[in-house]
Each structure stands twice: as C-alpha cells, then as structure tokens.
C-alpha positions in Angstrom: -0.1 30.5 3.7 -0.7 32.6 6.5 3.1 32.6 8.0 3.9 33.3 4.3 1.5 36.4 3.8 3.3 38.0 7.2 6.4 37.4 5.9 6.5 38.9 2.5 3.5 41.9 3.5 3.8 42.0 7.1 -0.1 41.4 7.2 -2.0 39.2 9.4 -4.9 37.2 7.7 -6.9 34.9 9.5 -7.3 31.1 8.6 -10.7 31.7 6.5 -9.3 34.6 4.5 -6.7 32.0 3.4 -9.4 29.5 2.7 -11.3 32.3 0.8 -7.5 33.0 -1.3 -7.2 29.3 -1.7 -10.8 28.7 -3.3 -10.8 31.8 -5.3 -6.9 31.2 -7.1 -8.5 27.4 -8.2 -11.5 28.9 -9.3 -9.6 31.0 -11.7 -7.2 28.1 -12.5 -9.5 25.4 -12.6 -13.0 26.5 -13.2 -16.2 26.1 -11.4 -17.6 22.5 -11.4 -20.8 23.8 -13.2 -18.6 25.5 -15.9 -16.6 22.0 -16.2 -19.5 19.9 -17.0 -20.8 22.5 -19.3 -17.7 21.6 -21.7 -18.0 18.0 -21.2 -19.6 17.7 -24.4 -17.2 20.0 -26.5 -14.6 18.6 -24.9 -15.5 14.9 -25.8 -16.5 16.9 -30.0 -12.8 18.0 -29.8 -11.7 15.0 -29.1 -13.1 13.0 -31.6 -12.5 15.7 -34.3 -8.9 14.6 -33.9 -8.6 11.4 -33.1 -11.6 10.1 -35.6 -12.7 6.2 -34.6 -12.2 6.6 -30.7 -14.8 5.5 -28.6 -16.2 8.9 -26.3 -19.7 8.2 -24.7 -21.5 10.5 -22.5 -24.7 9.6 -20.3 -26.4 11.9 -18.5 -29.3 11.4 -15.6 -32.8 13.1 -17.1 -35.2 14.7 -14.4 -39.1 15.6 -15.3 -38.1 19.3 -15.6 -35.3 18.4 -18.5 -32.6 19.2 -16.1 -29.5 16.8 -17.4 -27.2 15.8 -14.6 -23.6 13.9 -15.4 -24.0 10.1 -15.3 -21.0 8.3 -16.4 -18.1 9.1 -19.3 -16.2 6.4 -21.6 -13.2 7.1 -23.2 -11.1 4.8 -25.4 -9.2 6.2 -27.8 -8.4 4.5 -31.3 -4.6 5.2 -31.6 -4.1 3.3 -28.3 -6.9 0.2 -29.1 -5.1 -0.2 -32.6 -1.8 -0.7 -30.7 -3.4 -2.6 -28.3 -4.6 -5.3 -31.0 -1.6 -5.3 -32.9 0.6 -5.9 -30.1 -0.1 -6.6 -27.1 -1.1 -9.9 -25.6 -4.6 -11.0 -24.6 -4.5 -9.7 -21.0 -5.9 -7.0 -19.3 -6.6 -6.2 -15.8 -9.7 -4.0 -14.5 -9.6 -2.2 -11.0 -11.3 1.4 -10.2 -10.1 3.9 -7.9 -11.9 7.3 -5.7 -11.5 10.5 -7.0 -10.3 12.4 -4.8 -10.8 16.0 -5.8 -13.8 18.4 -5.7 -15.5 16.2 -8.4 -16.9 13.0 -6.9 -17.1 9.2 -8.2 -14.9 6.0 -9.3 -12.0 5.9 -12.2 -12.6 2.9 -14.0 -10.1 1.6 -15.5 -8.3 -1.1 -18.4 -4.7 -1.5 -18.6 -2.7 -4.4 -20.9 0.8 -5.4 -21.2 3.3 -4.2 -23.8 5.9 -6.7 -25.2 8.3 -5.8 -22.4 6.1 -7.0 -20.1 5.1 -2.8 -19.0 1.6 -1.4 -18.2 -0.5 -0.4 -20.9 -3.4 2.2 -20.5 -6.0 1.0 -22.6 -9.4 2.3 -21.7 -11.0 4.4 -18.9 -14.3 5.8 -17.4 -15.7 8.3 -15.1 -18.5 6.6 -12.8 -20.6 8.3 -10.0 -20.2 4.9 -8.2 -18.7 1.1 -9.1 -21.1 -1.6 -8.8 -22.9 -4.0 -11.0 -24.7 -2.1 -13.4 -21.0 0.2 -14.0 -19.0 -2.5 -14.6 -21.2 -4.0 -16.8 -21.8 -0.9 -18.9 -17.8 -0.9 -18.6 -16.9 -4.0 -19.7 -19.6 -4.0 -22.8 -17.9 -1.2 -24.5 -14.6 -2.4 -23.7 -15.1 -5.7 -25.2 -16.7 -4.2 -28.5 -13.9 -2.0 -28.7 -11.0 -4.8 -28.5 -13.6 -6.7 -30.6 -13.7 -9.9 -28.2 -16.8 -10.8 -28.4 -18.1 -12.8 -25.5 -14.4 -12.8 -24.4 -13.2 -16.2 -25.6 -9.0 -15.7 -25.7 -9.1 -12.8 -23.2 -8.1 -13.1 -19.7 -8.9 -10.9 -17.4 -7.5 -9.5 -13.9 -9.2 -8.2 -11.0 -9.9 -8.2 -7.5 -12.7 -9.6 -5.5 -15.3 -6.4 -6.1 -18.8 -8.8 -6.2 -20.4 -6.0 -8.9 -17.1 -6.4 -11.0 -17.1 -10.5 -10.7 -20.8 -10.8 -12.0 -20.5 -7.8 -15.0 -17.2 -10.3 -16.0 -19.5 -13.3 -15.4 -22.3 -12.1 -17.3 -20.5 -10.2 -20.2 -17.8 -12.3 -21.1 -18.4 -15.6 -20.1 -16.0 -17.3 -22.4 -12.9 -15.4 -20.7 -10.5 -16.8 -18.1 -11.1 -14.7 -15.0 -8.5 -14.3 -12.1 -8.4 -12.6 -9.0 -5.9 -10.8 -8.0 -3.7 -13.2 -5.0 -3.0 -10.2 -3.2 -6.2 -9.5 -2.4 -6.6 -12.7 -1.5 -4.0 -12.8 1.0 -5.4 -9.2 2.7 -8.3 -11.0 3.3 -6.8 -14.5 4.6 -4.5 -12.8 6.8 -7.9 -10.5 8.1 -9.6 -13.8 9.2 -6.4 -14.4 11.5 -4.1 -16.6 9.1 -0.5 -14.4 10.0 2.6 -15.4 10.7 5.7 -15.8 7.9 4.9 -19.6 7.4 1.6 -18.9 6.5 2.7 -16.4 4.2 5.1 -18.7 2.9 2.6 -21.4 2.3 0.3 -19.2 0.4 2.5 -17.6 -2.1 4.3 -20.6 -2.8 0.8 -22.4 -3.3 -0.3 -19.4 -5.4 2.8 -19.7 -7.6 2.7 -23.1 -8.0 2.7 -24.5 -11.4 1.4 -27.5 -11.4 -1.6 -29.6 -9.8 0.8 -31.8 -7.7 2.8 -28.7 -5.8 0.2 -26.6 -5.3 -2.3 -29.8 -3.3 1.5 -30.2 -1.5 1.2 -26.7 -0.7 -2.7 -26.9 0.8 -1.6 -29.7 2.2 0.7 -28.2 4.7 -1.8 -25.4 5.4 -4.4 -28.0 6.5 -1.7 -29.6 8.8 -1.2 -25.7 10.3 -4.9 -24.8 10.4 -7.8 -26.6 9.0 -9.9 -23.3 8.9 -7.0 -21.7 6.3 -7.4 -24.9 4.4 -11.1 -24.0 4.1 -11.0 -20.5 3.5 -8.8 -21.1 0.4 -10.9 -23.8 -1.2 -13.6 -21.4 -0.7 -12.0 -18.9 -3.0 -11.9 -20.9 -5.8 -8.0 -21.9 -6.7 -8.8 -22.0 -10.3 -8.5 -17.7 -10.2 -5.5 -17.1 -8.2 -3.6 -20.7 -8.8 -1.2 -20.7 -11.8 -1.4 -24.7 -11.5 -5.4 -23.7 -13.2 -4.2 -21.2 -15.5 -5.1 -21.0 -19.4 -1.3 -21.4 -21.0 -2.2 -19.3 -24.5 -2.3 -16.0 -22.9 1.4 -16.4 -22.1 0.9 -14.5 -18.8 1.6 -16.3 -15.6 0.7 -13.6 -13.5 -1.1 -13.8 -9.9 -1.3 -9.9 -9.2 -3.2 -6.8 -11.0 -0.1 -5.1 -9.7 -0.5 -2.9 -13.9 -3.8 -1.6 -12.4 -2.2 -0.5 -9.1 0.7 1.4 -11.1 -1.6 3.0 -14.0 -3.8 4.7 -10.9 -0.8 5.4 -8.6 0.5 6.8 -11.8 -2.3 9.2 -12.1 -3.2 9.8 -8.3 -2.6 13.6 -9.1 -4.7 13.5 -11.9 -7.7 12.0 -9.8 -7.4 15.8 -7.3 -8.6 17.7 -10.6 -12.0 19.1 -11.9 -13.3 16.6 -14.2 -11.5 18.0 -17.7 -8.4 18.6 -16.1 -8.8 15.3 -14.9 -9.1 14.1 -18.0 -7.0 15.8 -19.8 -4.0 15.2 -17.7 -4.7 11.3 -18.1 -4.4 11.8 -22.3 -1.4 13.6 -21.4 0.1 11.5 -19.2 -1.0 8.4 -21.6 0.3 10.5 -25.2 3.7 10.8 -23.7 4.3 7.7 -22.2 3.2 5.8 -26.1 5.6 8.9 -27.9 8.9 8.0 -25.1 8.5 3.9 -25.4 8.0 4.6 -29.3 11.3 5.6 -29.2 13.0 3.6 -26.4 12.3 0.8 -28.6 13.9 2.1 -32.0 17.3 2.2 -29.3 17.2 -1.5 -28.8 19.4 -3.4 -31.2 18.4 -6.9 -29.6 15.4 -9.5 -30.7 13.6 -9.9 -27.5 12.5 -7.1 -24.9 14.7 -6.2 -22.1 13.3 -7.0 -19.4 12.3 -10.9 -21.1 16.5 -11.0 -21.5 17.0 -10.3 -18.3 14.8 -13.1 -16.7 16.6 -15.2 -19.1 20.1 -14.1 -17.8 18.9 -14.7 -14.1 17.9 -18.8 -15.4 21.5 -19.1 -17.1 23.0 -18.6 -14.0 20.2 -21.0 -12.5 20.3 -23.6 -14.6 24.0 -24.7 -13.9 22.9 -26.9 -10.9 20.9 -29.4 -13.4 22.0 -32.6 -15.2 20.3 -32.6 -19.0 19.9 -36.1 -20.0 18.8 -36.4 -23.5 16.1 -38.8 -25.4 16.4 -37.3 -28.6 17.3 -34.1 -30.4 13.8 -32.3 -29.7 13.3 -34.4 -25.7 15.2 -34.4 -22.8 15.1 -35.2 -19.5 16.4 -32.1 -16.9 16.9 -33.4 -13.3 18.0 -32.1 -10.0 18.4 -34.5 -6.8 14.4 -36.1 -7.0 13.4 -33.4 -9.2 12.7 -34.6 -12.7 11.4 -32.6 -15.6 10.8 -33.3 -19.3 11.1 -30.9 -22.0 10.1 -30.6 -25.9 12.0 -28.0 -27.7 9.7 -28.7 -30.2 6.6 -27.8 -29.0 8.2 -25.4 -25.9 6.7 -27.6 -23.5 8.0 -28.5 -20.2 6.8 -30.4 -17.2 6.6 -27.9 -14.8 4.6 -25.8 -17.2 6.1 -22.4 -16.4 7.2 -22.6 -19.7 3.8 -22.7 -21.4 2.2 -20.6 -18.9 4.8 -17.6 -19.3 6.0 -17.7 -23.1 9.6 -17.6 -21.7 11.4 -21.0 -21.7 12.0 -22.1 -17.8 15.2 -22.5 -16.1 15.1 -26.4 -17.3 13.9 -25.5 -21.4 17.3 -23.1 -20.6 19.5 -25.6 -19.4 17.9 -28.3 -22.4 18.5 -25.4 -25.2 22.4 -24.8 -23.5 23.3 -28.0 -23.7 22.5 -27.9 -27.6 24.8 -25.0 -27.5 21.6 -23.2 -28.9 20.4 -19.7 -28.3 17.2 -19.3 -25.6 16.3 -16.0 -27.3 14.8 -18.0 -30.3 12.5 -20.2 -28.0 10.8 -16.7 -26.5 7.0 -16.3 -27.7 6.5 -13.9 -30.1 4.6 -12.2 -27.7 7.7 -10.8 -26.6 9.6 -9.7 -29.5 10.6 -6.3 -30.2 8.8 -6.1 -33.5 5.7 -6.6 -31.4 7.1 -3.9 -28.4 7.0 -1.3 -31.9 3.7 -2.3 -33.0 2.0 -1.0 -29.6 3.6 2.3 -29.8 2.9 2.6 -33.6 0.0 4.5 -33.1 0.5 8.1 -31.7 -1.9 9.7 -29.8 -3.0 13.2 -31.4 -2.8 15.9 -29.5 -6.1 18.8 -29.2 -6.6 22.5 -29.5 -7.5 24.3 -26.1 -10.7 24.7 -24.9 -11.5 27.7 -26.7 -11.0 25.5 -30.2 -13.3 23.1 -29.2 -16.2 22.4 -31.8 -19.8 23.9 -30.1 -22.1 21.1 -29.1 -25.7 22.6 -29.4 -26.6 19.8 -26.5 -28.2 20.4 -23.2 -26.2 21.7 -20.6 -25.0 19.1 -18.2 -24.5 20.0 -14.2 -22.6 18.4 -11.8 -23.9 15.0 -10.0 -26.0 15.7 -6.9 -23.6 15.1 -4.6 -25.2 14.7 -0.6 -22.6 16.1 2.0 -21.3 14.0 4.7 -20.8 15.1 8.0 -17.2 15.2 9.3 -13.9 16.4 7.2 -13.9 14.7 3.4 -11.4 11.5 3.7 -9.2 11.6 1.0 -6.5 8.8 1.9 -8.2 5.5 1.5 -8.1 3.6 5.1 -5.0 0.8 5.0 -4.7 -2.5 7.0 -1.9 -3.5 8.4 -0.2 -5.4 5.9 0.1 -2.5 3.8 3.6 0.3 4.0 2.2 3.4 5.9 5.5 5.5 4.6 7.5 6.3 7.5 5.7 5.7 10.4 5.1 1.4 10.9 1.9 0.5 12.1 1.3 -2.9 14.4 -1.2 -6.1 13.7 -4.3 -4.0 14.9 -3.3 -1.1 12.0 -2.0 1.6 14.9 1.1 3.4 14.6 3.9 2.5 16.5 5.7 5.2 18.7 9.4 5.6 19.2 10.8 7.0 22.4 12.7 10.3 22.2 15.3 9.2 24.7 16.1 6.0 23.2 15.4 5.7 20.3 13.2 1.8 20.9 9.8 1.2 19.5 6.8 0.3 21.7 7.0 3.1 23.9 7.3 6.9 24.1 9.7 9.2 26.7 7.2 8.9 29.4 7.5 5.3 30.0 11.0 4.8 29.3 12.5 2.9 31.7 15.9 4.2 31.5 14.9 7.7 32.2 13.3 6.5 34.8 16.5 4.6 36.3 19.1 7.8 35.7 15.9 9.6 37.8 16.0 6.9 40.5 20.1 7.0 40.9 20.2 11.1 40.5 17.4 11.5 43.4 19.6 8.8 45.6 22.9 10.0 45.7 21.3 14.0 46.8 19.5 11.9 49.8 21.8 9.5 50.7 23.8 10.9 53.6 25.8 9.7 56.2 23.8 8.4 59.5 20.8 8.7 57.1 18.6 5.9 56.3 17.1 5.8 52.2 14.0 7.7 53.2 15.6 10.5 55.4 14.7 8.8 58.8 17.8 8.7 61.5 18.1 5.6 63.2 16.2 6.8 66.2 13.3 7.7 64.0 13.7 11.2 63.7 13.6 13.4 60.7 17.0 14.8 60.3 17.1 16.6 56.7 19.2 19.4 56.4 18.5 22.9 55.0 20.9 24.6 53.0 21.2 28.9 52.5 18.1 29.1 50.2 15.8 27.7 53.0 15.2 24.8 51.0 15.8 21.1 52.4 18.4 18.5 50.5 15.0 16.6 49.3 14.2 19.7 47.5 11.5 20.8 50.2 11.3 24.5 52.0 10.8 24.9 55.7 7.4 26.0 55.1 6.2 23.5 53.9 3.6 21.2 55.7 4.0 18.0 56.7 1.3 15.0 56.8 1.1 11.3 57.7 2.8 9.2 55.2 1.7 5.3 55.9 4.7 3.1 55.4 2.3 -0.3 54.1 0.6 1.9 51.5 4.2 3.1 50.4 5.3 -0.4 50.1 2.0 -1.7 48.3 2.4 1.7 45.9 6.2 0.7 45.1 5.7 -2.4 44.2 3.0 -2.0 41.8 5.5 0.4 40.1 8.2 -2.5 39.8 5.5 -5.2 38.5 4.7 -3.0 35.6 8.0 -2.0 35.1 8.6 -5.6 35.1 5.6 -6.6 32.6 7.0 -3.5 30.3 10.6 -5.2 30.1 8.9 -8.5 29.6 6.4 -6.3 26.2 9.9 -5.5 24.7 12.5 -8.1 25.6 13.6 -8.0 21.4 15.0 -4.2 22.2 17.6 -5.8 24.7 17.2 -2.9 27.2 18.4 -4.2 30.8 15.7 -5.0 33.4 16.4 -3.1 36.9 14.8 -4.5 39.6 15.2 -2.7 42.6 15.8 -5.0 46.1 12.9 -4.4 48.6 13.1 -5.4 51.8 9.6 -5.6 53.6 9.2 -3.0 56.5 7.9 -4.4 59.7 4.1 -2.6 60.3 4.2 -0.3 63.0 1.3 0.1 65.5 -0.9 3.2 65.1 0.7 4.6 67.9 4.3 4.7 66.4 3.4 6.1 62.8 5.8 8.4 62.3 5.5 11.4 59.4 7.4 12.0 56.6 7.5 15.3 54.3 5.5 14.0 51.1 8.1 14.5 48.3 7.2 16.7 45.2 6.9 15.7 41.7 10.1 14.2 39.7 11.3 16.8 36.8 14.0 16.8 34.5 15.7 19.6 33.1 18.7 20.6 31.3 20.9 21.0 35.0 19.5 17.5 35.7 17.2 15.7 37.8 15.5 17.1 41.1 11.9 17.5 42.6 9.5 19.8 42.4 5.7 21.6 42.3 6.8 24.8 40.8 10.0 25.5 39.4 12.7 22.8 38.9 15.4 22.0 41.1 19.1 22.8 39.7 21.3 19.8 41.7 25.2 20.8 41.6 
C-alpha cells in the first residue's frame, strides 16, 4: 500500500498510517463488530420474513447487569431441508471449521449428497467454540429439522473430534456413524506407520468390501508391524471399514471429503464480519441450488452424469470376466480364483459393492451385458435424474438489504468476550506432513525443503553445494599452479616464491603488505579432511540427485620438527563474482 501511495501521490506514509487506511476503508465497508451483532436479530426477522418455515435460532450469554453477549447462531433454511428430504439420500457429513476473520469461533456445519453424487449444503451454525455441549445443541436441531428422530436410517460422517463422537452417540443413537479414513490415516502415519506399503495396506483394507479381504488386509499389516495391527483394531473398523457398512444408505464412502469442499468453498466467507459472513454463505448456497436447477433440465439421460460415467469405466472393466449362468436372475462372474455371485433380481452381489453403493459393480455389469440388457436400469433410484431435480426444486429466496430488515424490539447483542493472545493471530491452520503445502514440499518432520540456486537439487541451498564448491576448488588451482611451484606456493627448497604482479598484489590474491603468520601443516591436514568427510556424508544425504562425488587425493605430509616450521601467507576468504572466482577480505578478485 505504501509503494502504491508514493507512486500515484508521491507521498511517503509510514507502515501504521497504512494500517490506520486499512482499518478505517473495512470499517466503512464492513461495519464495526458491535454494529454487526446489533443486526443479528433483524437480520435473522428478515430472513424468516422470506423464507417462512426455516429454522433461525439465536442464543445469547446473559450477565447480572442484563448485558446480552452472542452465544451461538443456527440457520437452516426450509427451501434447502425440503430438497434435502425429497431428494437426497440419507447421508450427511458433519465437520466445523475456524473463522478466520475479526469475528471469532467455529462454522459448524451439515452437508448431503445430491443425486449426482455432489455436495449439498444443508445446515450451518456459528459457535464460539466446538465441543460437546455444541455439537449436541447442533445435532438436536438438525435432526428435528430432517425429522430423524433418534437417527434410525441416517448415516453420518465425521472425523474423530471426541465432543462430536459423544453429541452423535448421545443424540442419535440409532444412526450408523463413520469416521472419516483419512483422519484415520493422519493419525496412523503420526504414530510412525509411513512408508507406500503401509499406505497401501490401509486403503485397500479401508476399501475392502467384504469381511474376508479386509482380515486379509490386517493380516498383512500384523506380519509388517504388530503395533499398526493394534492401533487399527483400536479404532474400531466398524466406522471406517466398508466391509461393516449399513448397505441401505447406498453410499460406500470412507471420506467426509463434502465437508472439506463445502468449507474450502466458503474459506473467503469465514474472513468476514459475522453478517457478511453469513450472508455470503446464503449467497454462495442460492446460486449454486438456482445453476444445478438448471444443469439438470440440460440432461436428456436417466441416471446422473457422473453415476454414467463410473458405469462406462466398469464396461471397459468387465471384459476380463467369464459370466457363467444358473438361471435367468443368478450367475456366477469369475476371474482366475476370483468367483462372485450375482442376483439381478435383488441387485445383489458377492462382493457387496453393489449393495453398498446403489450402482451395479463391475461383475452385476458384466452379468447384465451378457443378457444384452442395459446397466442404467439396475442404478438405485437414489441416482436418477428425477431425484437430481427434486433437490434443486426448492429455490432459495433472496432478501431486501439491511435497511429493509423488519425492527426487532430485542436487546442489543455485543460481540463475544474475546481474550487476546499474545503473539500475531494465526490464521492458516498448522499442516502435517502428509498434507500439499502449495509450492513449496515439506519433509517427514513438516519443514520445508530448500532448493539450491545453482543447481536446481533439493536438500540443500547455494551455500553447501558441492559443485560450486568444485568449479571454486579448480578456478583457485589453475591461478596457483605454476611451474617449479608446489600446490601450496612452496619451491622445492622450501621457500616462498609467489610472484607479484603491477598492482602490488601477489598471484594468491595477497598484497605485499600484508602480514604473514605460522601456518601449522598437521592442523591444515586435520582441517581438510574434515572438509572432505562432510562433503562425503553430504553426497552420501542425496545420492537420489545423481550429482558426482569428488574426492580430492591427499597425500599425508611428513610432520616437521618445531624447528623446521616454515610460514605460509594465510589465504583470504573464497568469493565469487560475476568475473569469476578469486580470494579476498575486501573487495573481490577479478582473475583474467
């Protein structure tokens, strides 16, 4: 801002003067926080006035002097609940997020899946922080306003948050209750569990289908590492195993990966005031149900897109097995010791992927081809695009500005008491290792990785590259090399013999003035050695970049006696400059 200001006005302003600008341009944008919270009630009057039957609850904290401070804020509106019933399947995954503007707390949030198998923002709330007593609040009006009771039917998605695990626990005990397999995987490969086999292991035991693959899975774990084996178990299979899944969801999912892309969606959203906040999300939430409204009115096909496109990828898959069949409605699919039976019937198959998912597997596919039938017709209706319309029925209605908000003759509400932390607010969220970082790559420990400027390898920087180091050694020998001169400018008969060219500077880069001292020859040794050991240990760090290991051939000097120490002008410091290498303890050394 302030490189801008000199540009355009040729003024200087200071950092805090452009802090001052800063504050006072999003004050008149955005509002005050206490201003914000003032409106909290009109704004939840207005929108209820036009959206009549949504759910908008506002709880304040009451102190003895009848000061009302914000609590907590639902909001569910009924366009999207209606869709929500009508079309989507019984799924929904949970999660809350920071905000991370000026206003403080959690997001709290419920998103379902449309027919095409797409996120759909269902519910969300404004806490001051997520635990227990939240969630429960949370899930209470949730379930009354999806009207699932005790939550027999629904299934719900989350991750390992304790608070959100006993509100689920407590207030819907009837529902199936998964945890989210990536978490789950964070925290195995935190206790130590890396490597791509392990990896391997878990996912493919995690997306097991059946009781029989996924003990085949653990198996091999326990054979790695009996400690994984037990760390697993401990988590209880039954949430992140599909082998354990309830099949009349038709979701096989493993991951809360909706959740993750409703709040990424929104991250923007989550810098704002409170209202804005708000508002944005409704926004953000009308738009998206008015565009897939009419995305689906373009489809001319029976199923969902997406659903046809998993079922194109099994066509191609399902060329490799033999059908063998029992009777018009049961076959028998194999592939070499694989075997698998299937009823068209009842759209069941052994591997249950069929039942699990609603989508016939690659060996219902390869069952219904070779009855020349059509795999569409075999899809749950779950997945039709009669249901895909049915979520998006229901527009949300959109609100007059602030100004045409209906008056709420309530007590003013104030911002939470917020207690400042010491230190610069953290906005980003701290990432482990596993997760991308954006450019920059970060190692096993969760530090970034440095790149050398001169070429271009990881694990090092310019300093310690060992090929600048090399072109440095070979640029400084061939300028003291000479003829009837030994490597370290000693003549045979042990005198110093370097030459001084017209500036008054010597070939080594060093003036007649200068000063000589004692230079001990076993020291030197001792000191170059230690150089090529850790050159040697640095080659041996980063063998994968292929860089060639120089190892320079030292021949052991003989120790002279006190009496025959000889002296030696103590070489300046190595630089590099644009003219090339040379030595130095003041200006560089231009070498022709």
């Amino acid at each position: 801002m302030a490189e801008v200001v000199r540009k355009d006005y040729g003024l200087k302003v200071s950092l805090g003067q452009c802090r001052n600008a800063k504050y006072f341009a999003l004050y008149e944008i955005s509002g005050n926080l206490v201003s914000h919270y003032e409106k909290l009630w009109n704004y939840g009057a207005g929108l209820l006035r036009v959206n009549p039957g949504s759910t908008v609850l506002i709880e304040t904290n009451h102190t003895p002097d009848a000061t009302h401070y914000f609590k907590r804020m639902y909001i569910c509106l009924k366009s999207i609940k209606d869709g929500w019933i009508e079309g989507c399947r019984r799924v929904i995954g949970v999660d809350g997020c920071f905000l991370k503007g000026i206003c403080r707390g959690e997001l709290l949030t419920a998103v379902g899946r449309d027919a095409n198998n797409k996120m759909y923002p269902l519910a969300w709330a404004v806490v001051l922080v997520e635990n227990n007593e939240t969630w429960m609040w949370f899930i209470d009006l949730l379930l009354k306003d999806i009207d699932m009771g005790d939550g027999r039917g629904l299934t719900i998605i989350s991750d390992q948050h304790k608070g959100l695990m006993e509100a689920v626990k407590e207030r819907a005990p009837s529902c199936e209750h998964r945890n989210c397999a990536r978490h789950i995987y964070a925290n195995f490969k935190k206790k130590g569990f890396t490597g791509v086999e392990f990896r391997r292991l878990f996912w493919s035991a995690a997306k097991a289908t059946t009781d029989s693959n996924f003990r085949s899975y653990m198996r091999e774990i326990r054979t790695m590492s009996t400690e994984a084996y037990e760390h697993l178990i401990e988590r209880d299979p039954n949430t992140w195993c599909r082998a354990f899944f309830e099949p009349q969801t038709c979701c096989d999912a493993v991951e809360n990966g909706i959740s993750e892309s409703f709040n990424a969606a929104i991250v923007e959203a989550r810098k704002k005031p409170i209202i804005t906040m708000l508002e944005e999300i409704r926004l953000y939430v009308m738009e998206r149900m008015y565009n897939q409204k009419i995305k689906g009115h373009k489809w001319d096909m029976e199923i969902c897109p997406s659903i046809r496109k998993r079922i194109e990828k099994m066509k191609e898959e399902q060329r490799y097995w033999d059908v063998i069949p029992s009777g018009e409605e049961e076959y028998e699919v194999k592939l070499a010791h694989e075997v698998y039976v299937v009823h068209l019937e009842s759209k069941t198959c052994g591997c249950r992927a069929w039942q699990l998912s609603g989508i016939p597997c690659v060996h219902a596919i390869a069952a219904i081809l070779y009855l020349n039938g059509n795999a569409e017709d075999y899809v749950a209706v779950w997945f039709k695009t009669s249901m895909f319309g049915g979520c998006y029925r229901y527009p949300v209605k959109p609100i007059n500005g602030a100004n045409m908000w209906p008056d709420v003759l309530f007590d003013h509400i104030l911002p939470p008491r917020h207690k400042r932390m010491p230190g610069r607010p953290k906005v980003n969220r701290m990432k482990c290792s596993t997760e991308n970082e954006g450019k920059h790559k970060i190692n096993k420990t969760g530090m970034s990785i440095s790149r050398c400027s001169n070429c271009h390898q990881e694990g090092h920087n310019k300093r310690r590259c060992l090929l600048l180091k090399e072109a440095n050694k070979a640029t400084v020998s061939e300028g003291d090399v000479e003829e009837g001169i030994s490597q370290d400018g000693i003549s045979e008969d042990g005198v110093n013999e370097d030459r001084i060219n017209e500036d008054g500077v010597s070939e080594d880069g060093i003036g007649e003035e200068e000063a000589v001292e004692e230079y001990d020859i076993e020291d030197h040794q001792e000191d170059e050695i230690e150089q090529q050991e850790d050159e040697i240990d640095h080659q041996k760090n980063h063998h994968h970049q292929h860089q060639p290991v120089f190892f320079q051939h030292f021949v052991a000097n003989k120790r002279r006696l006190p009496s025959e120490r000889i002296t030696k002008l103590k070489l300046r410091k190595k630089v590099v400059t644009k003219d090339g290498s040379g030595e130095s303890t003041e200006n560089p050394v231009t070498l022709n």
